[in-house]
Biotite code that builds the C-alpha atoms (Angstrom):
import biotite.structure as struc

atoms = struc.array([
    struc.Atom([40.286, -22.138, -10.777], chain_id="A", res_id=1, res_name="UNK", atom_name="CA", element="C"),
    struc.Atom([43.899, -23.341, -9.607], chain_id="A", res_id=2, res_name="UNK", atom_name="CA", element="C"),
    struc.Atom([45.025, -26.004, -7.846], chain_id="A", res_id=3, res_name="UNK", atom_name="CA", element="C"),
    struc.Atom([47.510, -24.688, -5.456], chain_id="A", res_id=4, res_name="UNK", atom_name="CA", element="C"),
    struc.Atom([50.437, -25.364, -2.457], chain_id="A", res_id=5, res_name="UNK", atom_name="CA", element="C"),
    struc.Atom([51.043, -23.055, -0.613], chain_id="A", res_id=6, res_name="UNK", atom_name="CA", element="C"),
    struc.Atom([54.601, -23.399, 0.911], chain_id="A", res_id=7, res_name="UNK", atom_name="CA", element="C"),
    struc.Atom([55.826, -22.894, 4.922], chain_id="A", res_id=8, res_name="UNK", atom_name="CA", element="C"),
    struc.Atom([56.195, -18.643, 4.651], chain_id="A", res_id=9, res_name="UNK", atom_name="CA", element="C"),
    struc.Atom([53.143, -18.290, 2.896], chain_id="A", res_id=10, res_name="UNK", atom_name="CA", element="C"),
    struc.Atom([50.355, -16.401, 5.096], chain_id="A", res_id=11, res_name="UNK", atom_name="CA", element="C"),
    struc.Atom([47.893, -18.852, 6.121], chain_id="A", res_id=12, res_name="UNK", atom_name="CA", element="C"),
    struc.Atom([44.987, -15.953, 5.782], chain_id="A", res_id=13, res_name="UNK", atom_name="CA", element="C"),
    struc.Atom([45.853, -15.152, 1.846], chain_id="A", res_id=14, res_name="UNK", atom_name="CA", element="C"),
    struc.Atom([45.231, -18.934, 1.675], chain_id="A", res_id=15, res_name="UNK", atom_name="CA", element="C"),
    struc.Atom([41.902, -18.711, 3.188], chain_id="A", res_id=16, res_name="UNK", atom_name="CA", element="C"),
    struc.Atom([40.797, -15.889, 0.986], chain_id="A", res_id=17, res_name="UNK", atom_name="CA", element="C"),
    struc.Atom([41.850, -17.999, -1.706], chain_id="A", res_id=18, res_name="UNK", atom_name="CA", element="C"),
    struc.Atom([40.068, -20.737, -0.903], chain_id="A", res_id=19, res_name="UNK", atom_name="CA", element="C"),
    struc.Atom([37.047, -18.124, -0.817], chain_id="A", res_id=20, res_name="UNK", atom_name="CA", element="C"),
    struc.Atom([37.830, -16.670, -4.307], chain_id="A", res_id=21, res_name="UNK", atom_name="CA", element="C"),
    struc.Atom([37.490, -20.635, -5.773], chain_id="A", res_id=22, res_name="UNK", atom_name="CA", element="C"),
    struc.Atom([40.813, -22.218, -5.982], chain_id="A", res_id=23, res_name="UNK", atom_name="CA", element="C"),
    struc.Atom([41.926, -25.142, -4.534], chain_id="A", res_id=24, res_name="UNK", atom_name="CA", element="C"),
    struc.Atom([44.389, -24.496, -2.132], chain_id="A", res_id=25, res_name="UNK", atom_name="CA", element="C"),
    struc.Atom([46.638, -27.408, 0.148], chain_id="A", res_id=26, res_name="UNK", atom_name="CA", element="C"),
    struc.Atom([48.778, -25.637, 2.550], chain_id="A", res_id=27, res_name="UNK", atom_name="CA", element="C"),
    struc.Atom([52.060, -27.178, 3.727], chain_id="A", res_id=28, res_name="UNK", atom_name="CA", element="C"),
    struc.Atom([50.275, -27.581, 7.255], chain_id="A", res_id=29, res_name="UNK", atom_name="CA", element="C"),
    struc.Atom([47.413, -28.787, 6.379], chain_id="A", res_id=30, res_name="UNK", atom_name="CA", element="C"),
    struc.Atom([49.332, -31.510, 4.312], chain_id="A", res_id=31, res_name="UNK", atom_name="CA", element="C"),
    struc.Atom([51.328, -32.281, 7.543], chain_id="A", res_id=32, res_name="UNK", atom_name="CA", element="C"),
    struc.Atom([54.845, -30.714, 6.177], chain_id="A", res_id=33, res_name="UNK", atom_name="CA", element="C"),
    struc.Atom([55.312, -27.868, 8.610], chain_id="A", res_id=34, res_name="UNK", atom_name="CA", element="C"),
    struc.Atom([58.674, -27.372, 10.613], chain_id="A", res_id=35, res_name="UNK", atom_name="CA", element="C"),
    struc.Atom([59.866, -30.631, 8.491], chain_id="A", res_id=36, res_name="UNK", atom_name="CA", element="C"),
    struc.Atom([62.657, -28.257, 7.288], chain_id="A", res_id=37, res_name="UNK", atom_name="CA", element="C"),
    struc.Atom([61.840, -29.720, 4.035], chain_id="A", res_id=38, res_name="UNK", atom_name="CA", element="C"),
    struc.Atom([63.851, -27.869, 0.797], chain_id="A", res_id=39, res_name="UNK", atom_name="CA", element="C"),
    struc.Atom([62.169, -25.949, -1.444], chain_id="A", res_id=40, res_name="UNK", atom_name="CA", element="C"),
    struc.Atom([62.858, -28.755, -4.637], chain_id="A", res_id=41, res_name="UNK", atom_name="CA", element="C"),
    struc.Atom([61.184, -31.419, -2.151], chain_id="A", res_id=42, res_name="UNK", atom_name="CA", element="C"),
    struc.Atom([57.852, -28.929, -2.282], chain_id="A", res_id=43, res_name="UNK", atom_name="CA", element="C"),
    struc.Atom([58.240, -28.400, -5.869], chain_id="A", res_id=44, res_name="UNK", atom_name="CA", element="C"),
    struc.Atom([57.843, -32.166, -5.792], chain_id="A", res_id=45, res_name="UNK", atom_name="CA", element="C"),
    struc.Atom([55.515, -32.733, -3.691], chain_id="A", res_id=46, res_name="UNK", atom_name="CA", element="C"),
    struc.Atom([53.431, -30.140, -5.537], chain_id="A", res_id=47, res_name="UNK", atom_name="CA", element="C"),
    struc.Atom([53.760, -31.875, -8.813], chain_id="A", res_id=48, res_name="UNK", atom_name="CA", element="C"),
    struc.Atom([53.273, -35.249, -7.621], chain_id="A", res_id=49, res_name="UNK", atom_name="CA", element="C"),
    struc.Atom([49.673, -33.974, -6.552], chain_id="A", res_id=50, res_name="UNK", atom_name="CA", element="C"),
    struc.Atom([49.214, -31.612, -10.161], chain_id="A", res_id=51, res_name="UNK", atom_name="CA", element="C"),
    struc.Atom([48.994, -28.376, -8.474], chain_id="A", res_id=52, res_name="UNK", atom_name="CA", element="C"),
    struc.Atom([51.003, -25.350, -8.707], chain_id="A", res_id=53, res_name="UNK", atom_name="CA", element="C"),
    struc.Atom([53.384, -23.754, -5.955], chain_id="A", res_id=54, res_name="UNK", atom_name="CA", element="C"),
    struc.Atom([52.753, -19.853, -4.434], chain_id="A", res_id=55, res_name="UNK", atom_name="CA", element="C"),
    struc.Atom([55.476, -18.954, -2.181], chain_id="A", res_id=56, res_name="UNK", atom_name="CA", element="C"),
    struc.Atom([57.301, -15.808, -0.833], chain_id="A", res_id=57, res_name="UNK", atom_name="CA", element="C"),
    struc.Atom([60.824, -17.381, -1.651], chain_id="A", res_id=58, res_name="UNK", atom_name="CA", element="C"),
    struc.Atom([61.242, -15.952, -4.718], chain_id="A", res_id=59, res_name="UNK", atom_name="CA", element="C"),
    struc.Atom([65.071, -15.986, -5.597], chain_id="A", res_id=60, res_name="UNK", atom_name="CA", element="C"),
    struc.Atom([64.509, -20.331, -4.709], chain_id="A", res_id=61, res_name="UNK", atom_name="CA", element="C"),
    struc.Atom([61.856, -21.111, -6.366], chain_id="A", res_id=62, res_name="UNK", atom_name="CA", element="C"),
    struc.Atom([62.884, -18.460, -10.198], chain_id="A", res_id=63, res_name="UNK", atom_name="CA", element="C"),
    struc.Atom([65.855, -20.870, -9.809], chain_id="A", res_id=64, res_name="UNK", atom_name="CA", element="C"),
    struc.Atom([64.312, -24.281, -9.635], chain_id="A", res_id=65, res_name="UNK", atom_name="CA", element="C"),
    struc.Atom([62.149, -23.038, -12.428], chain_id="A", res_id=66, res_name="UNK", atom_name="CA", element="C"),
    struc.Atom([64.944, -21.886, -14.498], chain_id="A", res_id=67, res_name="UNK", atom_name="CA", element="C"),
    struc.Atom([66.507, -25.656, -14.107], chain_id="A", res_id=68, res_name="UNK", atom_name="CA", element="C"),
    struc.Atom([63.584, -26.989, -14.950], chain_id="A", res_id=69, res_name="UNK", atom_name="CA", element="C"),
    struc.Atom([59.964, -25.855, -15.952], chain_id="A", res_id=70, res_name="UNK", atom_name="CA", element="C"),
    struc.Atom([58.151, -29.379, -16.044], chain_id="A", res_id=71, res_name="UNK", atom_name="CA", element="C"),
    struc.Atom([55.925, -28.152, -13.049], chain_id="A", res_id=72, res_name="UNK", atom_name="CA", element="C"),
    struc.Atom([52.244, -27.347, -12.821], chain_id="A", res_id=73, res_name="UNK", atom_name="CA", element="C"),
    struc.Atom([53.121, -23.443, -12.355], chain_id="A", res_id=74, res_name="UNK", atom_name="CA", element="C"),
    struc.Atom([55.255, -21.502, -9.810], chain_id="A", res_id=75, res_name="UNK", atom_name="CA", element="C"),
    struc.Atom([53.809, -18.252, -8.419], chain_id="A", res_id=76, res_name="UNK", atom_name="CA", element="C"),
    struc.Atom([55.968, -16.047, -6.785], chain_id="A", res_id=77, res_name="UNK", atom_name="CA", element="C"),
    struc.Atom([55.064, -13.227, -4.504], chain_id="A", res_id=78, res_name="UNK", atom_name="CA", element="C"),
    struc.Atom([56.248, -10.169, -2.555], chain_id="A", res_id=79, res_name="UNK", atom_name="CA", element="C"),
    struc.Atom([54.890, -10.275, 0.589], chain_id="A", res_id=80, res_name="UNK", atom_name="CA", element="C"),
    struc.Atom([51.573, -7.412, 1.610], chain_id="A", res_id=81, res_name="UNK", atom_name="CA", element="C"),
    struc.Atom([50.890, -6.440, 4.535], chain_id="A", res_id=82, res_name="UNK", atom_name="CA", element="C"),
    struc.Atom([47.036, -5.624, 3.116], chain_id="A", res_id=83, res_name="UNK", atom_name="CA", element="C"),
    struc.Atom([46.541, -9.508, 2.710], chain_id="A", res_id=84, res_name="UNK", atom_name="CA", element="C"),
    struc.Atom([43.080, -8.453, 1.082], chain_id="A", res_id=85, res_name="UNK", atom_name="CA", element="C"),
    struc.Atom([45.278, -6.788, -1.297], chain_id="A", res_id=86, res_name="UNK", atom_name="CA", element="C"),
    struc.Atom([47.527, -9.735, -1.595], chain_id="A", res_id=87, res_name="UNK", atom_name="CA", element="C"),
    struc.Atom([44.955, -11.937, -1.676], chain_id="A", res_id=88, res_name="UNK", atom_name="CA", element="C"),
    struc.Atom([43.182, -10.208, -4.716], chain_id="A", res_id=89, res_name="UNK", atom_name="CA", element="C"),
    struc.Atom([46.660, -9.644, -6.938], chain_id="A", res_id=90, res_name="UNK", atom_name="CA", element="C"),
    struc.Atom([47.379, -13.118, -6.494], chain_id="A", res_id=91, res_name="UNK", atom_name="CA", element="C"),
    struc.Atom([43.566, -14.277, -7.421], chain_id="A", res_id=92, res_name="UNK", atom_name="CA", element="C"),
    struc.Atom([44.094, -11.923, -10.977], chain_id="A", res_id=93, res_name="UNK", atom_name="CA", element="C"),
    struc.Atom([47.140, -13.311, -11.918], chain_id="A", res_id=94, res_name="UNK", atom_name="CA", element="C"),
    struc.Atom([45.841, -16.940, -11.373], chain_id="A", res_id=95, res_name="UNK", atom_name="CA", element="C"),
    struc.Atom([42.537, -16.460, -13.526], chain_id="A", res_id=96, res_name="UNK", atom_name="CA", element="C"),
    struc.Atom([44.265, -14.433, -16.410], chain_id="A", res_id=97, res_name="UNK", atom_name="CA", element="C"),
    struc.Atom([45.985, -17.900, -17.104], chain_id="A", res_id=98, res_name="UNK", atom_name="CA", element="C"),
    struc.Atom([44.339, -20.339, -18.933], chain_id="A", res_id=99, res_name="UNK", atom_name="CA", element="C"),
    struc.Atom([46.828, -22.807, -17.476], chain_id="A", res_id=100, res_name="UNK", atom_name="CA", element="C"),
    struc.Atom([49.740, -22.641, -15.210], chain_id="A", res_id=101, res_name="UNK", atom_name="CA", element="C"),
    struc.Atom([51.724, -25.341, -16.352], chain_id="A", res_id=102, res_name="UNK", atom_name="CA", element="C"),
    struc.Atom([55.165, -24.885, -16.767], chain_id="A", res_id=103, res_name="UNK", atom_name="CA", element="C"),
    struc.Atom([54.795, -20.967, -16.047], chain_id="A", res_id=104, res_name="UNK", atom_name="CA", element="C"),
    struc.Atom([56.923, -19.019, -13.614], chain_id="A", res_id=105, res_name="UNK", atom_name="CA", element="C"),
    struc.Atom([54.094, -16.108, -12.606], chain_id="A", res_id=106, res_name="UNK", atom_name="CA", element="C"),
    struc.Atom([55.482, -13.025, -10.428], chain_id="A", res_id=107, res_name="UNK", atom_name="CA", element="C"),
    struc.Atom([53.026, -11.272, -8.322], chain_id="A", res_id=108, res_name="UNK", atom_name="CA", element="C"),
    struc.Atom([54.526, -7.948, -6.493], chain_id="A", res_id=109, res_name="UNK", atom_name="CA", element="C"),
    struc.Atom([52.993, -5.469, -4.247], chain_id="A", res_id=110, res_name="UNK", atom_name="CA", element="C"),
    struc.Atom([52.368, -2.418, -5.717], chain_id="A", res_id=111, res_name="UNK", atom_name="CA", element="C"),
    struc.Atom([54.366, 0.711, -4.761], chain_id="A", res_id=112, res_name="UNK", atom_name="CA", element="C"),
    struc.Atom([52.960, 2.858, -2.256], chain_id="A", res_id=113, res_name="UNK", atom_name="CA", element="C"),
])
């Protein structure tokens, strides 16, 4: 399963189901980051420095600091569901389909209703 950071935007309940699907997830809270106001190549960073991968909701951001440079452990990016089950479960099928993350830019979007 994935090692994963979850950045500031990113629903603290798709986390948890997450968690309950068998990744390893650090939120930005939980590793005492929150309302820091701390730029999006600083979590990249941070994220690397502890070899896990990044999910966030700020796409445009995060396909750019990708695009500069893909030494990362992975960079999942997500439209945001209202049906966090939903979210939760897209997310989880995108993560185990790769057999690593590492230097991948992965999109995950909510299907069209």
């Amino acid at each position: 399963m994935a090692r994963v950071y979850t950045d500031e935007q990113f629903p603290r309940v798709v986390s948890e189901l997450l968690r309950t699907m068998g990744h390893d997830i650090l939120t930005v809270q939980e590793a005492g980051n929150d309302n820091l106001g701390i730029p999006d190549n600083e979590v990249l960073a941070f994220a690397i420095r502890d070899n896990r991968a990044v999910i966030t909701l700020d796409r445009q951001d995060f396909i750019r600091l990708h695009r500069a440079n893909s030494a990362h452990f992975g960079i999942v990016v997500c439209t945001n569901d209202i049906d966090r089950n939903r979210m939760a479960t897209r997310i989880n099928e995108a993560l185990v389909y790769q057999e690593s993350l590492e230097g991948k830019l992965i999109r995950v979007v909510r299907p069209a209703i």
